[in-house]
C-alpha positions in Angstrom: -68.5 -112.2 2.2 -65.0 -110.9 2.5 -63.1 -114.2 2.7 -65.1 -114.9 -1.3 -64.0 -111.9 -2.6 -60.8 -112.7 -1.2 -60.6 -115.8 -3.1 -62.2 -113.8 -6.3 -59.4 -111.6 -5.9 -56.6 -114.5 -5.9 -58.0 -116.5 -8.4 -59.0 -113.4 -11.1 -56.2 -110.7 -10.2 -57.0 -107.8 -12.8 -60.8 -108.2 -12.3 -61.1 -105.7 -9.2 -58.7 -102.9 -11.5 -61.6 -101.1 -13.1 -62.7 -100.7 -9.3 -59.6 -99.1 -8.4 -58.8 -96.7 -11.1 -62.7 -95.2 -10.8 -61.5 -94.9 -6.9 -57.9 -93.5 -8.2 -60.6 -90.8 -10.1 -62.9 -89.9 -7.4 -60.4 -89.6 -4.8 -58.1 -87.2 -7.3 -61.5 -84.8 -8.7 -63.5 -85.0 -5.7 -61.2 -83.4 -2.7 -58.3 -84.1 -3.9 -55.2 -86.8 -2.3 -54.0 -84.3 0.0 -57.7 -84.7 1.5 -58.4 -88.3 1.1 -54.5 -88.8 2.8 -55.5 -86.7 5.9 -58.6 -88.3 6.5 -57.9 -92.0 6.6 -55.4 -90.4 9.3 -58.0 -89.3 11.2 -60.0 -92.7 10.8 -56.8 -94.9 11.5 -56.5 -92.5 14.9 -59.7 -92.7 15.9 -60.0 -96.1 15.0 -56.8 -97.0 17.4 -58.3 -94.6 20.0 -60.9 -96.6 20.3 -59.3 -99.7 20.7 -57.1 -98.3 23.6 -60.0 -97.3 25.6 -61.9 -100.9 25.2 -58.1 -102.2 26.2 -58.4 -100.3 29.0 -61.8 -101.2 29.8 -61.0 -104.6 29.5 -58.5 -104.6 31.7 -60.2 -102.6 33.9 -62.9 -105.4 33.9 -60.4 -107.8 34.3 -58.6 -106.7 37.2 -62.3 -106.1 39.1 -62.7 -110.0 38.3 -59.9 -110.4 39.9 -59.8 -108.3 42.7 -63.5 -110.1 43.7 -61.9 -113.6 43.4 -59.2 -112.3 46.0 -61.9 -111.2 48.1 -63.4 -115.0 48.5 -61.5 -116.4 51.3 -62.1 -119.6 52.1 -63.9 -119.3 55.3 -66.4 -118.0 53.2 -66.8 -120.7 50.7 -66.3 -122.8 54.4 -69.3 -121.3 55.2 -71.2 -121.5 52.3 -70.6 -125.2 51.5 -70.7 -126.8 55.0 -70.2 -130.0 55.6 -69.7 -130.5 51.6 -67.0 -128.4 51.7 -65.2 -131.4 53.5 -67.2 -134.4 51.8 -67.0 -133.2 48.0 -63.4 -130.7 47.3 -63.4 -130.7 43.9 -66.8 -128.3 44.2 -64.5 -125.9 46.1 -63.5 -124.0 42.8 -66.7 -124.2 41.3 -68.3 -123.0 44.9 -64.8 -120.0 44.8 -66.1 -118.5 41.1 -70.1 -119.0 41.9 -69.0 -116.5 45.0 -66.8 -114.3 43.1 -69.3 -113.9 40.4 -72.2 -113.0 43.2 -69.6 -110.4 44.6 -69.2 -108.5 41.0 -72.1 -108.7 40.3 -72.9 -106.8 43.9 -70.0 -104.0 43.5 -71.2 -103.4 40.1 -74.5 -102.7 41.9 -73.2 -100.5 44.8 -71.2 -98.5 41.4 -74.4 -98.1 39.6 -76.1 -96.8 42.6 -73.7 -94.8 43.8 -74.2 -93.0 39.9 -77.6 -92.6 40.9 -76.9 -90.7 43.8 
């Protein structure tokens, strides 16, 4: 695993310096450095593309969750609860997110059918 080769790497400096003079070789007779330099560019860009759009998606998600917790008024959980609603508050929260959960899960319905359409 990495954090053991890690610890190899600590404890025996020099012992990884074969490695990296046969990678110093390749890199410099293969496609040359010029090459090698451009395209961990292009990795480290796509690489923090990627991670922008699962940011994005993320918060995307996040605001949804959000937006379907607003949407819970308490009338609702009133409602849903009944006479417990008065009898046992500290459920109120659990009874809030239980509903808010049932609503994403609904919208992301109605999204996925409205792709089908």
């Amino acid at each position: 695993t990495f954090p053991e080769i890690a610890a190899l790497r600590t404890t025996y400096p020099n012992i990884f310096y074969p490695l990296y003079q046969l990678q110093l070789h390749i890199i410099a007779h293969s496609l040359g450095e010029d090459w090698w330099t451009q395209h961990k560019a292009s990795l480290l860009e796509e690489l923090n593309r990627k991670k922008e759009v699962e940011a994005k998606m993320l918060q995307k998600e996040k605001k949804e969750k959000e937006k379907a917790l607003e949407t819970v008024s308490d009338d609702m959980i009133r409602r849903k609860m009944g006479i417990k609603y008065y009898l046992m508050p500290w459920n109120i929260e659990k009874e809030r997110k239980r509903l808010a959960k049932i609503a994403a899960i609904e919208q992301d319905l109605e999204h996925q059918f409205a792709e089908i359409k």
